[in-house]
Rosetta silent file (secondary structure, phi, psi, omega in degrees, C-alpha in Angstrom):
SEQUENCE: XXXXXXXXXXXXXXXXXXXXXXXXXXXXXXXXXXXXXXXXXXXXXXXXXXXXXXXXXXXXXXXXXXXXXXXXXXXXXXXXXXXXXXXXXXXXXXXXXXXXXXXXXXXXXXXXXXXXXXXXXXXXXXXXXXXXXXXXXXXXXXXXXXXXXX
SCORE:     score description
SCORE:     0.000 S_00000001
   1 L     0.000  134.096  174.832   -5.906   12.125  -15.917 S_00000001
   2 L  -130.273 -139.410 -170.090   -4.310    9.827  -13.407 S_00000001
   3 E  -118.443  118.008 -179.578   -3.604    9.841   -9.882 S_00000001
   4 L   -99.679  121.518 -139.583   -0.209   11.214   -8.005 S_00000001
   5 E  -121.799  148.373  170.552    0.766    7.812   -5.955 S_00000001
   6 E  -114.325  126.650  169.936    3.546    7.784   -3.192 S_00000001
   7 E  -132.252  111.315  150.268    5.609    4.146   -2.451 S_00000001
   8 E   -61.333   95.730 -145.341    6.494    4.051    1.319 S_00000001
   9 L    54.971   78.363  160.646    9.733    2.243    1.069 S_00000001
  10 L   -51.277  -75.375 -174.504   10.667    2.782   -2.177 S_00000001
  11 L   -72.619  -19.555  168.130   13.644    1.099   -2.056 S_00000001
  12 L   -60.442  152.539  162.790   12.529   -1.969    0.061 S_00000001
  13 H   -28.870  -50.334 -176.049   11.913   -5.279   -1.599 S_00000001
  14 H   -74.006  -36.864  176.873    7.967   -4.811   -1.477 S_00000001
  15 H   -72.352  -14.171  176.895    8.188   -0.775   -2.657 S_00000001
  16 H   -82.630  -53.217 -175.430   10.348   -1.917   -5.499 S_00000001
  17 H   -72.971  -52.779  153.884    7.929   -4.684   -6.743 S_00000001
  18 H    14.707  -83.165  152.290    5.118   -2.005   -6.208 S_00000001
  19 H   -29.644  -78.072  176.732    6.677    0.172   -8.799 S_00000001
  20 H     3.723  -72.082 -161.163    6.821   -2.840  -10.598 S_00000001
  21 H   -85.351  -24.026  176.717    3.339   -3.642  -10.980 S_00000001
  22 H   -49.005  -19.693 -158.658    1.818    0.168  -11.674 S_00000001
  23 H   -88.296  -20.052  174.295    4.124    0.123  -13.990 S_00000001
  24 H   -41.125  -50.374 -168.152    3.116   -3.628  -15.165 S_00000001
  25 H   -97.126  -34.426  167.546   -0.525   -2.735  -15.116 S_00000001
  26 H    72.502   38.196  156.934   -0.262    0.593  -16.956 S_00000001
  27 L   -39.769  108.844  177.441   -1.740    1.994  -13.528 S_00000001
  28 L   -41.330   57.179 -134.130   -3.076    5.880  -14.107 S_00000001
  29 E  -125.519  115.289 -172.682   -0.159    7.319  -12.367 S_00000001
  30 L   -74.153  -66.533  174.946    0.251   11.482  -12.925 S_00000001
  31 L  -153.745  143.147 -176.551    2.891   11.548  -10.686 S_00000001
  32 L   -94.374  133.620  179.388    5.325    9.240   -8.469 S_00000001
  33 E  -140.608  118.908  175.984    7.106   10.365   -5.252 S_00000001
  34 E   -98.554  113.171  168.340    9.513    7.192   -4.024 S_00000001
  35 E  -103.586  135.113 -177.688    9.903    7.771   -0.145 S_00000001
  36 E  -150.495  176.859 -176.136   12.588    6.263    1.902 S_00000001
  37 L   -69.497 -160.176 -149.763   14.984    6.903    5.047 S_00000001
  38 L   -74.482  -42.451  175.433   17.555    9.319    4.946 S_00000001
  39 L   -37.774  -53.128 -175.893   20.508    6.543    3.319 S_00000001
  40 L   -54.721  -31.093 -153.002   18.313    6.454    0.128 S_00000001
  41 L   -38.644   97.134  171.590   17.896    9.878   -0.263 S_00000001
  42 L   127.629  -25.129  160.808   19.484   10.799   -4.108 S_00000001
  43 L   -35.084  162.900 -178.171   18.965    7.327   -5.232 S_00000001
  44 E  -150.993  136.965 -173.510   17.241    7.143   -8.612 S_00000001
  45 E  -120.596  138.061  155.822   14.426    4.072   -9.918 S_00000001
  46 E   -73.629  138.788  173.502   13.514    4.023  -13.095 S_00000001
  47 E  -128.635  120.120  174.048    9.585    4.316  -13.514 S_00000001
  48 L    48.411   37.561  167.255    8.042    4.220  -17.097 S_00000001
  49 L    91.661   26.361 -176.341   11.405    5.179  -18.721 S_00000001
  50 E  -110.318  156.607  142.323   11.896    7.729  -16.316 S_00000001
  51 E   -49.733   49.928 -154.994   14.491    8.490  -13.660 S_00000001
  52 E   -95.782  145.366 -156.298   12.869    9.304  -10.450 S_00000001
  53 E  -104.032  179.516 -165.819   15.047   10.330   -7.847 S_00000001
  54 E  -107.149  114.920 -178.809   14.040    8.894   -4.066 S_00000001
  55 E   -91.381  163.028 -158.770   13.406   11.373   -1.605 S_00000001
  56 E   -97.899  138.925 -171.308   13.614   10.995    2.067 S_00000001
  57 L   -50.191  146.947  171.105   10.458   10.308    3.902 S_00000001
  58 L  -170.221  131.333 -172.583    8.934   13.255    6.322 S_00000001
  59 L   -31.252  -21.413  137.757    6.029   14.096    7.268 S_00000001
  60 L   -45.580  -25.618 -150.358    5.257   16.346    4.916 S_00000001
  61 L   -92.568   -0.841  168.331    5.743   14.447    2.108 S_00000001
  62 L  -104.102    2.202  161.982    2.162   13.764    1.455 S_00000001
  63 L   -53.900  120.961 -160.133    0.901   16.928   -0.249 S_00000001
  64 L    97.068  -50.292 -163.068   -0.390   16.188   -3.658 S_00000001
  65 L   -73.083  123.527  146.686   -0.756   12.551   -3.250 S_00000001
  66 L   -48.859  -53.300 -152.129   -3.578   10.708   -4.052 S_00000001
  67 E  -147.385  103.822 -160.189   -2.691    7.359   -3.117 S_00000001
  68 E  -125.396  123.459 -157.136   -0.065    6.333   -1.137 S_00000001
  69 E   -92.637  100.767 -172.448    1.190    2.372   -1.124 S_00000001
  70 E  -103.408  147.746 -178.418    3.095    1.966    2.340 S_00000001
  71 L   178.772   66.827 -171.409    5.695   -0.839    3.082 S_00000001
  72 L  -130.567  -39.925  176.566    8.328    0.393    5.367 S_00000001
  73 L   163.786 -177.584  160.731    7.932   -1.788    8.694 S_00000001
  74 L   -41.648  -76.138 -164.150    5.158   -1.208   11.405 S_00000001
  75 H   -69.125   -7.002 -178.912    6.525    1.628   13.376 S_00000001
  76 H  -103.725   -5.071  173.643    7.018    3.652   10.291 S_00000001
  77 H   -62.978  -67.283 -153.153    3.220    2.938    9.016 S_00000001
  78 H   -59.227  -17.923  173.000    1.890    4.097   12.845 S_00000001
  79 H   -94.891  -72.821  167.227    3.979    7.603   12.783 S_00000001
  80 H   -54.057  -14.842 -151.880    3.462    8.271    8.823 S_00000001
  81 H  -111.633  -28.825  127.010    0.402    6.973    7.629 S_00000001
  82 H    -8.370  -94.105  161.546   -1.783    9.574    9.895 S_00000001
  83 H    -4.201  -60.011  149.188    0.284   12.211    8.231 S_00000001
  84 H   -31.085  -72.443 -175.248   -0.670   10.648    4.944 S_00000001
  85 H   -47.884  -56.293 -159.420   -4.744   10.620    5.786 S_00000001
  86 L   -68.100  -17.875 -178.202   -4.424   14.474    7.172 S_00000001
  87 L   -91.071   -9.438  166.637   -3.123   15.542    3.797 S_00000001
  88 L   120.119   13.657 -178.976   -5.775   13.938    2.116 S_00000001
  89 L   -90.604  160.405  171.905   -4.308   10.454    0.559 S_00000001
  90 E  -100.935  122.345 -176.874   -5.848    7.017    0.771 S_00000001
  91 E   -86.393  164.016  141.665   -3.140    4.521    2.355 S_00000001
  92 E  -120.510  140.062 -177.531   -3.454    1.154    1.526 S_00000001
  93 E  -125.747  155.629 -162.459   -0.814   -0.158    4.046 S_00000001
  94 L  -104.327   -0.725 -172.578    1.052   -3.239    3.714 S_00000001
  95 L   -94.452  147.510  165.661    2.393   -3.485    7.547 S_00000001
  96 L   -67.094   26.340 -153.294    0.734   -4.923   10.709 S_00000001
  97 L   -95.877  -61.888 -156.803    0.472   -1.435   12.359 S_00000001
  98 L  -101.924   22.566  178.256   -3.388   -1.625   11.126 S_00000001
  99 L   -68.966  -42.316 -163.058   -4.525   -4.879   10.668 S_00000001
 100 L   -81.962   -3.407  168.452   -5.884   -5.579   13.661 S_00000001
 101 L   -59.256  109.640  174.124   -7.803   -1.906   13.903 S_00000001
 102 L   -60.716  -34.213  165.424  -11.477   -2.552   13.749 S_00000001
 103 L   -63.344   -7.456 -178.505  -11.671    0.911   11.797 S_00000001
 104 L  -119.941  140.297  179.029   -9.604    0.271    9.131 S_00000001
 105 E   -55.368  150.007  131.290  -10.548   -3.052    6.387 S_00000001
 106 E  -108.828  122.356 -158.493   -8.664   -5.460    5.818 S_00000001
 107 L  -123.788  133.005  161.119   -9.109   -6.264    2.399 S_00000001
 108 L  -132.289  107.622  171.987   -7.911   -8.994   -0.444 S_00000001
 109 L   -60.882    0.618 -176.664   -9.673   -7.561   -3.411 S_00000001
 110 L  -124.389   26.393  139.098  -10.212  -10.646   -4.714 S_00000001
 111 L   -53.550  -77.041 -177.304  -11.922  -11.509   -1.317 S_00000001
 112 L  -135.097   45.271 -170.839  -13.472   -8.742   -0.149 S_00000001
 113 L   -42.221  -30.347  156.902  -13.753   -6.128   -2.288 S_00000001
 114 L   -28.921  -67.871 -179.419  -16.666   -4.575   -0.756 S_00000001
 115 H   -41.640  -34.409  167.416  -14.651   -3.566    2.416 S_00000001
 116 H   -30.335  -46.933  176.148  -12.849   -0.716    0.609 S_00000001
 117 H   -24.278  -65.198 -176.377  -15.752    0.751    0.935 S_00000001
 118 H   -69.339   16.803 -173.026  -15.414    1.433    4.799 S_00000001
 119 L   -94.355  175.112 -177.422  -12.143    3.036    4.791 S_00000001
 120 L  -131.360   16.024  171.556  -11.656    6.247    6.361 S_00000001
 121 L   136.868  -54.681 -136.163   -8.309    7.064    4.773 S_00000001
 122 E  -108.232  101.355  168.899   -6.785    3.756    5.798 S_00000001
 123 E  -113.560  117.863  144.356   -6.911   -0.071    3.765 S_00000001
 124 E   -65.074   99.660  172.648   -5.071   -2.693    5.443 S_00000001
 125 L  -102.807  167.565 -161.082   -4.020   -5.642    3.728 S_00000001
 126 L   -88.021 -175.958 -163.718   -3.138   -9.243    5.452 S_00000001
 127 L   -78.026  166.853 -161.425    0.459  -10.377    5.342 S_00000001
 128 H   -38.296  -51.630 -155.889    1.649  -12.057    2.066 S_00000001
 129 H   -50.117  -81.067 -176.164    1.118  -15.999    3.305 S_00000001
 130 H   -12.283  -56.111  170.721   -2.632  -15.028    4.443 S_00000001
 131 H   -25.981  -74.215 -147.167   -3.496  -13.603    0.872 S_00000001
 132 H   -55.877  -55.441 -153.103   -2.585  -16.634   -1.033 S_00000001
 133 H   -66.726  -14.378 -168.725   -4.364  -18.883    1.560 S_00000001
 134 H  -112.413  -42.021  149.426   -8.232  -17.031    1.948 S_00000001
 135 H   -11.834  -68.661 -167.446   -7.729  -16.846   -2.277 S_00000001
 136 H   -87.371  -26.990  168.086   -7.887  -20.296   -2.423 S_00000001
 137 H   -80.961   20.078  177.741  -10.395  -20.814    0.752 S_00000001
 138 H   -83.500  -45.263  167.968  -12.849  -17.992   -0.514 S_00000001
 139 H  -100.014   21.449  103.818  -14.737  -20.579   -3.100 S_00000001
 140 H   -10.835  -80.995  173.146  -14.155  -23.139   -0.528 S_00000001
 141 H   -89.595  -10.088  157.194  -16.679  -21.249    1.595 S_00000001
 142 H   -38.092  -51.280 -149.385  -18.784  -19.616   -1.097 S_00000001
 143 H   -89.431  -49.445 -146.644  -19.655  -23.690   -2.328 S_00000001
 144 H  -137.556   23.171 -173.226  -19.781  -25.570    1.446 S_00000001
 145 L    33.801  100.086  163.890  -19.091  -22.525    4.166 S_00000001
 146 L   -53.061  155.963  166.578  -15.668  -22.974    6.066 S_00000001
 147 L  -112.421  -40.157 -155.287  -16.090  -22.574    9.848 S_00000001
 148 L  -137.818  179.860 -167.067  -12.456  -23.048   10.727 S_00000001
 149 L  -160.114   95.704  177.225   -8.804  -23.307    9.163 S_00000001
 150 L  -100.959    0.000    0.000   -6.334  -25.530   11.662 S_00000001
């Protein structure tokens, strides 16, 4: 049994290394729907020796999913990713549109793994540079508590 996963900008840099790692990780994946504007539309990514062709994002487009991995800009998180929730997937979105939303975590699992916990539809993660840096400051303050980061 797996899970049928969505990648919001499929064809962007970040939705392609996405693909990547479910496929990397051997990720439970039932079934993949690659969303993108209209230009992609008929493109086709290979996923686990498959063809998949890239369909164009619309609101709709979330029936069936499970899980849906967003990375298309801001403005296309804060108009789709709603959309997403009401059909019943869990975003994790990769965009500022929800970091700074006290309702949704912001989470680096190998941070805060806990926070998942709290979502409501919606997991925010911080932008790449942020990751790597509270990664390496996490047993920093576990051993001597950080206050601050200049």
């Amino acid at each position: 049994m797996g899970y049928n996963v969505a990648i919001v900008g499929a064809t962007g840099a970040v939705g392609q290394v996405m693909r990547q790692i479910l496929e990397e990780r051997d990720f439970p994946v039932e079934r993949l729907r690659l969303l993108a504007s209209a230009r992609s539309v008929g493109k086709r990514l290979l996923f686990k020796g498959e063809q998949i062709p890239v369909e164009e994002l619309k609101e709709g487009s979330f029936r069936g999913i499970d899980i849906v991995l967003s990375s298309a800009g801001s403005a296309v998180s804060r108009w789709f990713v709603p959309c997403a929730v009401k059909a019943g997937a869990v975003v994790i979105d990769n965009t500022s549109a929800f970091r700074m939303d006290p309702q949704v975590p912001l989470v680096v699992p190998e941070v805060n793994p806990e926070e998942i916990k709290k979502h409501k539809g919606i997991i925010a993660n911080p932008n790449c540079s942020t990751i790597q840096l509270v990664v390496v400051l996490k047993p920093l303050h576990d051993a001597a508590g950080v206050k601050r980061v200049c």
